[in-house]
Structures are given as structure tokens and as C-alpha cells.
C-alpha positions as CSV (number, residue, x, y, z in Angstrom):
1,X,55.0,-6.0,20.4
2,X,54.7,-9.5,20.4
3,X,57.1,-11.9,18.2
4,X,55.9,-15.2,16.4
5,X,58.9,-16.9,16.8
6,X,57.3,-20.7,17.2
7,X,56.7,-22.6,13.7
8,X,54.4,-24.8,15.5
9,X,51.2,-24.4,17.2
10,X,51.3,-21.0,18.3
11,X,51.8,-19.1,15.0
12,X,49.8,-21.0,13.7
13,X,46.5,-20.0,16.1
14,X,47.4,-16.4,15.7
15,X,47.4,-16.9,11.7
16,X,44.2,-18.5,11.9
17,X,42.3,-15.9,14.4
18,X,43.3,-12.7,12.7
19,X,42.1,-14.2,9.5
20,X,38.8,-14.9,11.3
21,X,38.8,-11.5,12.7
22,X,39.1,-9.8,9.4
23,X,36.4,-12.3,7.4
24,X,34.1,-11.4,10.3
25,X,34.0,-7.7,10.4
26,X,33.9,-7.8,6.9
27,X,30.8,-9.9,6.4
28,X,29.3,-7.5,9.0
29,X,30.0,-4.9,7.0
30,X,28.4,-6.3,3.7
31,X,25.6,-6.9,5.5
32,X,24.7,-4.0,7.1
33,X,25.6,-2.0,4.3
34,X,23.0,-4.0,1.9
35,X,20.1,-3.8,4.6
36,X,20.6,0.1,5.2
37,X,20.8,0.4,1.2
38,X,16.6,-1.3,1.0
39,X,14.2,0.8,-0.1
40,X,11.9,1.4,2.9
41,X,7.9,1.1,3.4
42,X,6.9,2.9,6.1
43,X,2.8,1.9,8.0
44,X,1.6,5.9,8.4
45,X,0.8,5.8,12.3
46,X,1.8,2.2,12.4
47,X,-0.6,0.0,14.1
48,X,-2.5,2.8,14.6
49,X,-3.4,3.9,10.8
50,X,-4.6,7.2,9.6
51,X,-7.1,8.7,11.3
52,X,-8.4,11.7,13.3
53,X,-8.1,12.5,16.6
54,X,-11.8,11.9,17.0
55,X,-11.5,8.6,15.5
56,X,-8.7,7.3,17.7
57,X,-7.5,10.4,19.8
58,X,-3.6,8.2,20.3
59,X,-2.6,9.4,16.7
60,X,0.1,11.9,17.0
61,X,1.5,11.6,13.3
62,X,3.9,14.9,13.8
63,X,5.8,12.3,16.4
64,X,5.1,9.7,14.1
65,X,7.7,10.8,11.5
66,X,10.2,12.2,14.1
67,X,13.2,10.4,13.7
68,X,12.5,8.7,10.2
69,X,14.6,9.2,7.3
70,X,12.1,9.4,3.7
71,X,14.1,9.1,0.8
72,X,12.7,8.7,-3.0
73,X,11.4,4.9,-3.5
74,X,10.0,4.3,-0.4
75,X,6.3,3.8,-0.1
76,X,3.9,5.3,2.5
77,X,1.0,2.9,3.6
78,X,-2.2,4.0,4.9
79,X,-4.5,2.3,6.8
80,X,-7.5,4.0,7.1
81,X,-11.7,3.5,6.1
82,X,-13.5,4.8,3.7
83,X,-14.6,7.6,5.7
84,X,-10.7,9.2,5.6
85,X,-9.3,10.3,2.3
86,X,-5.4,10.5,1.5
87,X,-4.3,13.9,-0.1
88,X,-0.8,14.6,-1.0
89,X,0.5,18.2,-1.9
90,X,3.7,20.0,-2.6
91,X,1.9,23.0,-1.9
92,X,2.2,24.7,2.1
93,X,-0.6,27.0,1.7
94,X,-3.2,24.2,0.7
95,X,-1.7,22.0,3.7
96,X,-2.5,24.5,6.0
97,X,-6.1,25.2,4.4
98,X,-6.8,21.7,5.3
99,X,-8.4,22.0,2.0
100,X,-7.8,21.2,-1.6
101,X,-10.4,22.3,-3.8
102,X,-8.4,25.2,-5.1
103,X,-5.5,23.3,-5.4
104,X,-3.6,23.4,-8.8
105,X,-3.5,19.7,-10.9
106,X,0.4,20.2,-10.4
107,X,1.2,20.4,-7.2
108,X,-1.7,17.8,-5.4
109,X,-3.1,14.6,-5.5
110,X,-5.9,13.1,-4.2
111,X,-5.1,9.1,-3.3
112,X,-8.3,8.3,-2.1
113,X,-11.2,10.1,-1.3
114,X,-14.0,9.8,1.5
115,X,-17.3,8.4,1.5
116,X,-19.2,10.7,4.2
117,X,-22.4,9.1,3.1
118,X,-21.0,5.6,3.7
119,X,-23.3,4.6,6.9
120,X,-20.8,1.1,7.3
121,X,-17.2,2.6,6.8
122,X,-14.7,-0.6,5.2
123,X,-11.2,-0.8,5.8
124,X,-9.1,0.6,2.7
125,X,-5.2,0.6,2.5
126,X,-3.6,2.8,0.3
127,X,0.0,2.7,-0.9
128,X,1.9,6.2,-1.9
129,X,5.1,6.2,-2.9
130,X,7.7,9.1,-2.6
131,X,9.0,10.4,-6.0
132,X,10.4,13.9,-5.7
133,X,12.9,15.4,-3.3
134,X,11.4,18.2,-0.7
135,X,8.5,19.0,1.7
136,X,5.6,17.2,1.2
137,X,2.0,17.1,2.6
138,X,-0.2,14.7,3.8
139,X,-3.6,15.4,5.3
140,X,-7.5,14.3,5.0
141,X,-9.5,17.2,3.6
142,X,-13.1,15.8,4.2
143,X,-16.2,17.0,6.1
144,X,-15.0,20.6,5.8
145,X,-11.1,20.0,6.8
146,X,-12.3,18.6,9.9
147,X,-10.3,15.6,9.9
148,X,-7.5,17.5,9.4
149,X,-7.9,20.1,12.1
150,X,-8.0,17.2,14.1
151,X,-4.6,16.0,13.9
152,X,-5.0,14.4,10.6
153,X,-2.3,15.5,8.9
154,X,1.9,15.7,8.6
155,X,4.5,17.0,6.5
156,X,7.8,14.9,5.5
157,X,11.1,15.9,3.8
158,X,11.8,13.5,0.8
159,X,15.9,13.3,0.5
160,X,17.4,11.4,-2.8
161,X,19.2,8.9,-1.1
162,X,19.0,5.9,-3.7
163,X,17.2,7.3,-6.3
164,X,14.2,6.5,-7.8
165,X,13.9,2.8,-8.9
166,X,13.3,1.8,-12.7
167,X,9.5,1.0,-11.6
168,X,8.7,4.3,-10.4
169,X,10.4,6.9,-12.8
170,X,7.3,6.9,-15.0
171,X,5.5,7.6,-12.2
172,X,7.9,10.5,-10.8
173,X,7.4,11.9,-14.3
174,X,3.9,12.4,-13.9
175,X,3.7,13.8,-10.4
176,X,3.5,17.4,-9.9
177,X,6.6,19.0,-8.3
178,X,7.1,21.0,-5.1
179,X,5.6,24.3,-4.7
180,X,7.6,26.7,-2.0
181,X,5.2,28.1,0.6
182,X,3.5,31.7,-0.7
183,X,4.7,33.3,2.7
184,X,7.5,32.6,5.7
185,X,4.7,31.0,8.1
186,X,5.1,27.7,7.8
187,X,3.0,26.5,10.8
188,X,1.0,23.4,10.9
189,X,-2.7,23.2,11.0
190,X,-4.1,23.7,14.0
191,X,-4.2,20.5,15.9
192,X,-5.9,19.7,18.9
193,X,-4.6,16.8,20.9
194,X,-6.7,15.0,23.9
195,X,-5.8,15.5,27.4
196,X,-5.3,11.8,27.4
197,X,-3.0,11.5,24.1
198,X,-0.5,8.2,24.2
199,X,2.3,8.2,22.1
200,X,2.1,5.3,19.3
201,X,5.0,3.5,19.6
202,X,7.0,3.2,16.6
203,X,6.9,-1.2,15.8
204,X,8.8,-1.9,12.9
205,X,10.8,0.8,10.9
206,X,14.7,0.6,11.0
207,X,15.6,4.0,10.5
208,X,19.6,3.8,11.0
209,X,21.5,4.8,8.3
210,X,24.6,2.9,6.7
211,X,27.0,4.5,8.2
212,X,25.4,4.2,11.7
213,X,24.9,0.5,11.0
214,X,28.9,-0.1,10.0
215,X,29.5,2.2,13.0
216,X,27.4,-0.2,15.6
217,X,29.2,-3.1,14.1
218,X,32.5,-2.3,15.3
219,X,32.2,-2.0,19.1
220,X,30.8,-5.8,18.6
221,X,33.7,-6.8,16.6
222,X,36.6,-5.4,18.1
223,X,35.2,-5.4,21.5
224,X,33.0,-9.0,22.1
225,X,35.0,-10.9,19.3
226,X,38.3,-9.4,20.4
227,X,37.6,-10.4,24.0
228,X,37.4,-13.7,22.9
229,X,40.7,-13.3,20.8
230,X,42.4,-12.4,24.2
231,X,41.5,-15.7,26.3
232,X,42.6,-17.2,22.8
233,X,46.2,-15.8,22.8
234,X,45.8,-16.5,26.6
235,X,45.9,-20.2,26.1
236,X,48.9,-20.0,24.4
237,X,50.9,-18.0,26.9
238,X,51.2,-14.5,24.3
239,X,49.1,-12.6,27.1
């Protein structure tokens, strides 16, 4: 254990560094707790969009959502044409139908819908946001479930973690809640994947959580910043 026993100098460096230590780490702290607590949008395929396998066969949306954390408030963007519809469902068995005609008003919703007789498809983005906890559903239904047989589709787990902002409650009131599958399969629809399939790289979603953030911030602080601290106390003879 080392003794400040100097009035001058000496104490007072060590006085001054360990304040700067602690104002440091906490300041990372704040920080990384208020970025980790941001609602999140998340680009569906990112720079990729949402389309078939036939329309761009480097869409792999089942390791698209690997790793990613969806809690209520965040928003879902798709990128797509005119030619790809976004439907949402709480339901299993109409996900793995490919197929929402016979689907109940209270447990799917149709975002946007195709234009098969569209002969100059036009870009169309289309912003979902996440408003109840659980599985759900997200596929393109269009020219007989086609799209969707073709890799068009994915399924997400919605945790609470914030809550539900203010602006979207209404909206949480109005969509229709989960629906347990009616039977214990609960595999995907068939998906068939080219020979040639690249994995889209993930560009820009930060999918640490708070705790892993405060985590990572303390190998920096107490291992580059105490480094530092060392050649400090150095100078002055302490080490």
C-alpha cells in the first residue's frame, strides 16, 4: 500500500488523477447507458431490402435477424417495389401458408400490398413498428405465396424492453394480438436458397445491450486509462 505522506506535488497529482479516473468512467457509463436505452429502427435486409430470392437471390432474412434484439418501439423498414407486399401476422399457421386470405382481422395486417399488374415496379418504403411482445411474422403473400416460398419471409421475437412510447400506444391498441401456433410444428416456409447465396452483411444496427456496453467500457477504463495512470505515478517515484 502506498502512503501520501508529501503535502506538495505528489499528493497532489494522485488527488487530481483518481478524481479524473472516476469522472471518466462515469461519463462512459452515462453514455453508453443512454445510447443502449434508444429505441432502434432496423433496414429489413439492410442494403439489400425486401425481396425474393428470385429478385435478388443474396437475401437470406432468417440470418438477417440472427443476433438482433426487437423490443416494442422500434420500427421495421422495408425497402421493397411495388411488386412485393408487407404482411404482418401473429398467427404461425398463416406464416407458414405463405398466405393470408383466411386470415382473421385480429391477428394480421396487410402493410402494403402488391401490384402484379404494375409493368414498371417503383420503389416503396414502408415503416412497421413493433407493438406487442411475442413471435411475429413477416412475409410477401403475392403471386400465389410465391415470393414467400422464395425466401421472402422471417419471424422475430418482440421483447418489452422500454415499453411502448406515448406515440405508439394508440396504435398498439389497435393491433391484433398474438395467436399461439394451432400445432407443435413450428417450421418455416419452405425456402429455397441459390447455390450462389452471399450473406448480406449486417451495416448499421448496434445490437449490444446496456449491460454489454457498461461492460466493454471497463477494460478501456481501467486498462488504457489506468496504463496511463501508471507512467503518471511513475514520474513521481510511487511505482
Amino acid at each position: 500500500m502506498y502512503q501520501c505522506t508529501d503535502t506538495g506535488r505528489l499528493c497532489s497529482g494522485i488527488i487530481f488523477f483518481s478524481i479524473f479516473l472516476l469522472l471518466s468512467f462515469s461519463r462512459s457509463v452515462s453514455a453508453a447507458t443512454a445510447a443502449a436505452s434508444n429505441y432502434k429502427n432496423y433496414t429489413v435486409g439492410d442494403s439489400l431490402g425486401w425481396y425474393d430470392n428470385l429478385e435478388n437471390p443474396k437475401v437470406n432474412y432468417q440470418k438477417w435477424v440472427a443476433g438482433k434484439n426487437f423490443s416494442l418501439g422500434d420500427f421495421l423498414l422495408f425497402n421493397t417495389d411495388n411488386n412485393h407486399s408487407v404482411i404482418q401476422t401473429y398467427n404461425f399457421t398463416t406464416y407458414k401458408r405463405c398466405d393470408y386470405v383466411d386470415a382473421l382481422d385480429n391477428d394480421t395486417i396487410q402493410w402494403s400490398s402488391a401490384d402484379p399488374s404494375s409493368t414498371s415496379p417503383h420503389p416503396i418504403s414502408v415503416a412497421v413498428p413493433l407493438v406487442k411482445v411475442g413471435m411475429t411474422y413477416f412475409f410477401s403473400s403475392d403471386y400465389d405465396g410465391e415470393q414467400c416460398k422464395n425466401g421472402q419471409h422471417f419471424k422475430i421475437n418482440v421483447t418489452y424492453g422500454l415499453g411502448l412510447p406515448p406515440s405508439l400506444k394508440r396504435t398498439s391498441d389497435e393491433a391484433p394480438a398474438p395467436v399461439n401456433p394451432d400445432s407443435g410444428d413450428d417450421s418455416a416456409p419452405d425456402t429455397l436458397v441459390p447455390s450462389n447465396f452471399d450473406n448480406p452483411q449486417n451495416i448499421s444496427d448496434d445490437n449490444d445491450s446496456s449491460d454489454s456496453i457498461i461492460l466493454s467500457a471497463v477494460p478501456y477504463l481501467f486498462g488504457v486509462k489506468l496504463y496511463w495512470s501508471m507512467i503518471f505515478l511513475g514520474v513521481y517515484g510511487i511505482v
